[in-house]
N, C-alpha and C positions, 0 to 999 in steps of 0.2 A: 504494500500500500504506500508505504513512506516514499519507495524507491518509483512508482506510478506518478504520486505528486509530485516530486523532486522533476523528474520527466516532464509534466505538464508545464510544469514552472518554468523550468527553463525554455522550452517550445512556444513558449508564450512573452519570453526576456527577448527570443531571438526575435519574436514577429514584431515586438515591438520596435528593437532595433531597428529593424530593415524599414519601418514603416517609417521612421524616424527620419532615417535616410533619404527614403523615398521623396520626402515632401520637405526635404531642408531646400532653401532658397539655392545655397551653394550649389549641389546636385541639377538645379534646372538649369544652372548659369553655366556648369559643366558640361551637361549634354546639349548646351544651345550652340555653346563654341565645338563643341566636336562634331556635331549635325552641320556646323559651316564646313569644318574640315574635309568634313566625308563628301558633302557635296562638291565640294573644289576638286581633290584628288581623289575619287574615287566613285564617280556618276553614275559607272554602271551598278557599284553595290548601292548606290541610291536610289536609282531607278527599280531593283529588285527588291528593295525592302517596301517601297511603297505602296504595295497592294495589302501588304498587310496591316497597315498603318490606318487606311483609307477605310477597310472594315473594321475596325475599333473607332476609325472617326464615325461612321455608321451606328454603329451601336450605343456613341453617345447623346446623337440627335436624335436616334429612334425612342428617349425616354423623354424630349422636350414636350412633344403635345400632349399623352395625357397629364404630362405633370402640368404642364400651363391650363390643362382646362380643370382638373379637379382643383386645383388650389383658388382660381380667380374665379370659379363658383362658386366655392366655399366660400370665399374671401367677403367676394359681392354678398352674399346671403347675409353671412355674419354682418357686417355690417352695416345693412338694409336694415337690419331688426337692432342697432345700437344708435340712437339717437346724434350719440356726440363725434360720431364717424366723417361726417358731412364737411369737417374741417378740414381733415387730411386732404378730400379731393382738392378744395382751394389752393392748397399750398403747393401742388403740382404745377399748377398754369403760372404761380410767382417763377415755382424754379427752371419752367421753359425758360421764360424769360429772362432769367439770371443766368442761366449756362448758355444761352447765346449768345447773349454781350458778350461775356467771359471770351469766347469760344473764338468769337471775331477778333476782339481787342489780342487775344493773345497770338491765335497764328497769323492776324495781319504785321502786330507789332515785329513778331519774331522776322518774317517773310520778307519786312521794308528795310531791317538792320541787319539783316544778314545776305538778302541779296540772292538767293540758290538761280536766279537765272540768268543773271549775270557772269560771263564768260570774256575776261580779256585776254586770253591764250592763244591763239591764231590755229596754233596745234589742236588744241581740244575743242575749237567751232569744228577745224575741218574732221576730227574722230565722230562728231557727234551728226555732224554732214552726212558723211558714210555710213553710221550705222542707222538715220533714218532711210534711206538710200537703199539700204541692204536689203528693207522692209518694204521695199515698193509697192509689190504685188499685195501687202497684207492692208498695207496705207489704203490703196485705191478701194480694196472691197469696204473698208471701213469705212470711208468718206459714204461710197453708195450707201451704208445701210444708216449712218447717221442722218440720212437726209430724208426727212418720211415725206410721205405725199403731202400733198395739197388738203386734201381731205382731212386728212388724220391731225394737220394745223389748226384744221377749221375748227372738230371736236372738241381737241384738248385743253382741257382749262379746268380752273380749280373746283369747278362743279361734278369735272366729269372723276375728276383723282377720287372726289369723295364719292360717287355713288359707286366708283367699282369697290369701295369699301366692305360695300353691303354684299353678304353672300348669297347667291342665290339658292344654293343646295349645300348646307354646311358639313354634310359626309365628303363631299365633291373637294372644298376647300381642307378637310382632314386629313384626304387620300395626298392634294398636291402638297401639301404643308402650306397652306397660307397661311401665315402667322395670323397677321393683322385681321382678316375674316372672322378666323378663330377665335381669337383675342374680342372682337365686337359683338362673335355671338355669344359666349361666357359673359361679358358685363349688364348683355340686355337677360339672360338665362338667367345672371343671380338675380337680377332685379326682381324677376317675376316669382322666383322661389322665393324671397327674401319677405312674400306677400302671403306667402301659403301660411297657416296656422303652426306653430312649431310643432306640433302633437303630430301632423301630417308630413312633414318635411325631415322630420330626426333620423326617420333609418337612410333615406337619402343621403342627408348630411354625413354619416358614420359612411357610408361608401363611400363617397366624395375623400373622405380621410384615411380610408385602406388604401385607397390609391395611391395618395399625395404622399405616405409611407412610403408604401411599395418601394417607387421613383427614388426616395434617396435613398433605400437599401442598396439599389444597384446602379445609382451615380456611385456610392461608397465602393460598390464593388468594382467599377469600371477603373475608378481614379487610380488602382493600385498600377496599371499598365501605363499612365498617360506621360510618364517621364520617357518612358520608353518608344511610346507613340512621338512623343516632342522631338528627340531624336530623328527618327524616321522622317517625318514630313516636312522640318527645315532642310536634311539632307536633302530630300528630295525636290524639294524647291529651287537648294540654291543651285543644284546641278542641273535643275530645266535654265536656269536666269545666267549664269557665267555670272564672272566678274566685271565684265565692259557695261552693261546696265547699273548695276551698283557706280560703279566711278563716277559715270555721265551722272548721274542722279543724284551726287551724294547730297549733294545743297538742299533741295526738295528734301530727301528723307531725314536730312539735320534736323529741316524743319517741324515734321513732322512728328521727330522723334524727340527735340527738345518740348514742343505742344504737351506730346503724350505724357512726357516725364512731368511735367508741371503740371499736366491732370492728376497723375498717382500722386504724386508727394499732396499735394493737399488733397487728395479725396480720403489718405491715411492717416492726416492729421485731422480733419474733420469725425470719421470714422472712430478716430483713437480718443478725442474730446467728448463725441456721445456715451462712448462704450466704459468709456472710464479704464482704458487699458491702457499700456503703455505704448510709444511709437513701436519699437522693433516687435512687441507682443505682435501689437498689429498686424504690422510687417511677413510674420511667420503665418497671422491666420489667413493672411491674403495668399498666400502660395501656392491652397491647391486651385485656386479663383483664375491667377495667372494663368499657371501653367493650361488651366482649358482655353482662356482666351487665344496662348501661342498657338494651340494645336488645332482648333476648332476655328478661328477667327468670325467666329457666330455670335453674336450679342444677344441673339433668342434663346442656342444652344447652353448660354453660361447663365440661363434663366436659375435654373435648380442651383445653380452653384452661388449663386448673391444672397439665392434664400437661403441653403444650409449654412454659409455664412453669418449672416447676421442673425437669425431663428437660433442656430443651433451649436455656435462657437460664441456669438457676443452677446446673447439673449434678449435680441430687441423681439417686441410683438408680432407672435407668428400672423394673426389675422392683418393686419394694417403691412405686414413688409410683403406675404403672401398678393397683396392688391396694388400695392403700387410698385412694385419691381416689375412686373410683365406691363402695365401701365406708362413705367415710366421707360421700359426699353424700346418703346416705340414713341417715343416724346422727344426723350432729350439726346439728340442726334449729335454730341461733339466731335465724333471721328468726321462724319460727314462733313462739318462746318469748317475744318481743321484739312479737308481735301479741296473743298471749293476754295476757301480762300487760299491760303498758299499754294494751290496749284494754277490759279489765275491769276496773281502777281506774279511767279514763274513765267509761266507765258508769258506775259506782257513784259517782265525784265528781256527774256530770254530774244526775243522781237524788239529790243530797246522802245517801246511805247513808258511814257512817263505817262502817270495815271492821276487827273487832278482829284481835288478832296470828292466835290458830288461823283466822282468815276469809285471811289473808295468805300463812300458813302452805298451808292448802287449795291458794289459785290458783297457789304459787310451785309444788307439786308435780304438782299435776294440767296444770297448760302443759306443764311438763316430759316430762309422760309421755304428753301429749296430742299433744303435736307429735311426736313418733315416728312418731306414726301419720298423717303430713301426707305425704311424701316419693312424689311422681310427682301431688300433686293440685293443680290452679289454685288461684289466687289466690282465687277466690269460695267454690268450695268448703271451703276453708282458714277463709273466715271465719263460714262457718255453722255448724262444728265449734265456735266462742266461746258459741254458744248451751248448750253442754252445760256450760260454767264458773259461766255465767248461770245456769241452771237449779240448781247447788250455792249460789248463793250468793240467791234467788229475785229476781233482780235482770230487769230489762224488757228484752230484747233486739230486738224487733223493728222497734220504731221504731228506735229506735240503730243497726239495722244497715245502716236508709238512707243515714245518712251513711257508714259506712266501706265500703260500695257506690261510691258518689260519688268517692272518692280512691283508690278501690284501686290505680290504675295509681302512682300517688306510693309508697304504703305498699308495692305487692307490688315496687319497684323497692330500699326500705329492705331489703326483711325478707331478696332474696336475696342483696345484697352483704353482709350480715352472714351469708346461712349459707355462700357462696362463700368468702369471705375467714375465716371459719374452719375451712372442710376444706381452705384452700391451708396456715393457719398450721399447723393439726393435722401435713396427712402431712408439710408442713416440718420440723415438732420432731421427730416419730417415724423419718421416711428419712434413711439414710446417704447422705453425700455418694456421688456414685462413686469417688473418690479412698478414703475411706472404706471403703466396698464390696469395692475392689479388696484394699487392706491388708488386708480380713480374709478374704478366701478363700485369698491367696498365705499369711496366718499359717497359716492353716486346713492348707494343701497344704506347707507345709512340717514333716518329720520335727522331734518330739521332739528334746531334747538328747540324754536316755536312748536314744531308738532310733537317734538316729546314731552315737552311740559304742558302741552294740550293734555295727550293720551296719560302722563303718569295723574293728571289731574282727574 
């Protein structure tokens, strides 16, 4: 028996260790730099490890939709039926508002003092000559398809974005993964549950919450591979892109990259102010959140991971973080805002056009309101929407859009840890701790002075 326990014990020291390992910060920074490596010198093992990379990336997005529908129906219900919930929604449309300014102000600022498209080199105009050049044949299809008809100009407009909103067959939208569909038919679904009598609604709910389980037993399960996965999918990246896209590029992705790091650092110090932890605590809880965002670059995919975050490492309120994390992942668009604007100053450095204040004015509002409209679409498509910036400001887009082709996997990996790590800092600042939570429903549930000295009277 002793010698059984003894056994169990240590089999349980080891798993800890490893797990330890697994999810230290050090470890992801290890396998990010050896994933560049493997991708430079040695493509074809990059190329051969990628399939199996790409089914574990699979397996992590196959648990995003039922987790987003049983949580923000739950969420929505719960809520419907708590009077003092109506606040939180408010405080969402403040912090659109707040992370776009943010969003502009910082990647314009960063993009006009640092310059990424400006080239006095004569050598690196004519590398970057050539290797648009190289791209001819991919340039011309792309111009054709960025040019829609006549027709389809006519349609488009911000009435028409919002009614494809509405799903028509929301099995239809579950089969393609429309997020945003999905996401619209949960908030009107809680509504109406949140109406039914609780006596009629309770085994619903209780299902609604085996699910919302379920989902992080086996995000917990999956997470144990994704250092391994992060590996794999950088290598395989950086051995599709070479090095000559990085070079040409590197100003843009400075940008980008310095953007994103000034989103983390203060969404961790916000984060670490709510939670009452310490910065590097923080730091540590954020690691297994990163690491999905490298491997996944999905801001819907890292849905489950912001909630067992903050739910389940920093104990903010699972009802209130459960409703505005998938709420606010399609709100507060800063990677988007953070590619429009510094990739349109780009251009226009890179084309020497000087751009006056109303011309700065334009792009800092239209990203803002252009990325709204980004939230469930890839990376590529994201960036063919820049054409429409271009187009206000009559600036060349097509060539230009060979290169931010070429680095996407770099840039779409900036733009989602910057919109990630602002809907974790958002629902941070807006949710009540549960300790929090708890104090105000027991104040809530307890009698008035007035009415207890009524009733003991």
């Amino acid at each position: 028996m002793n010698a059984a326990a003894s056994s169990a014990g240590g089999g349980r020291r080891h798993l800890a260790i490893v797990k330890r390992v697994l999810r230290s910060p050090f470890t992801t920074l290890v396998l990010i730099g050896a994933g560049v490596l493997c991708g430079l010198h040695f493509p074809a093992t990059a190329h051969a490890l990628s399939p199996v990379a790409y089914a574990y990336l699979n397996l992590l997005k196959m648990v995003v939709l039922p987790f987003l529908v049983s949580s923000v129906i739950f969420s929505i219900t719960s809520m419907v039926q708590d009077p003092q919930s109506a606040k939180y929604l408010g405080r969402v449309g403040i912090a659109v508002l707040i992370v776009s300014f943010v969003g502009v102000a910082l990647s314009g600022s960063l993009a006009m003092v640092l310059e990424p498209g400006r080239i006095d080199d004569p050598q690196s105009r004519i590398e970057l000559g050539k290797f648009i050049n190289a791209q001819g044949t991919v340039s011309t299809d792309l111009e054709l398809t960025l040019t829609p008809p006549p027709e389809a100009e006519e349609t488009t407009g911000p009435l028409t974005i919002f009614l494809n909103l509405v799903p028509s067959n929301v099995f239809g939208s579950l089969a393609s993964g429309d997020t945003i569909q999905v996401l619209l038919f949960c908030i009107f679904f809680g509504l109406a549950v949140g109406q039914v009598p609780r006596q009629s609604s309770m085994s619903f709910a209780r299902g609604l919450d085996a699910v919302y389980r379920a989902c992080i037993i086996l995000t917990n399960w999956f997470i144990w591979a994704l250092p391994l996965a992060t590996f794999a999918l950088i290598a395989d990246q950086i051995a599709s892109m070479g090095p000559e896209p990085l070079r040409l590029m590197g100003g843009f992705l400075l940008v980008m990259g310095l953007s994103s790091l000034c989103v983390f650092l203060a969404s961790i110090a916000i984060v670490a102010a709510r939670s009452g932890r310490g910065y590097w605590s923080t730091i540590k809880a954020f690691q297994p959140l990163l690491m999905v965002v490298i491997t996944t670059r999905s801001t819907v995919a890292s849905i489950p991971w912001i909630i067992e975050l903050l739910v389940e490492r920093l104990n903010f309120d699972q009802v209130v973080v459960e409703l505005l994390a998938p709420l606010q992942a399609a709100l507060l668009r800063t990677g988007a805002i953070f590619l429009y604007v510094s990739g349109v100053l780009f251009i226009a450095q890179l084309y020497g056009r000087t751009l006056s204040v109303p011309d700065l004015v334009l792009v800092g509002m239209s990203s803002a309101l252009l990325a709204l409209t980004t939230s469930g679409m890839a990376g590529l498509v994201i960036l063919t929407q820049m054409s429409i910036l271009c187009g206000y400001l009559k600036l060349p887009f097509e060539a230009a859009f060979i290169l931010f082709v070429a680095v996407d996997a770099v840039s779409d990996t900036f733009m989602t840890i910057g919109s990630v790590c602002t809907v974790t800092a958002s629902t941070a600042a807006i949710a009540p701790r549960s300790r929090e939570a708890a104090q105000e429903s027991s104040g809530m549930a307890e009698p008035l002075p007035a009415e207890a000295a009524q009733g003991s009277a």
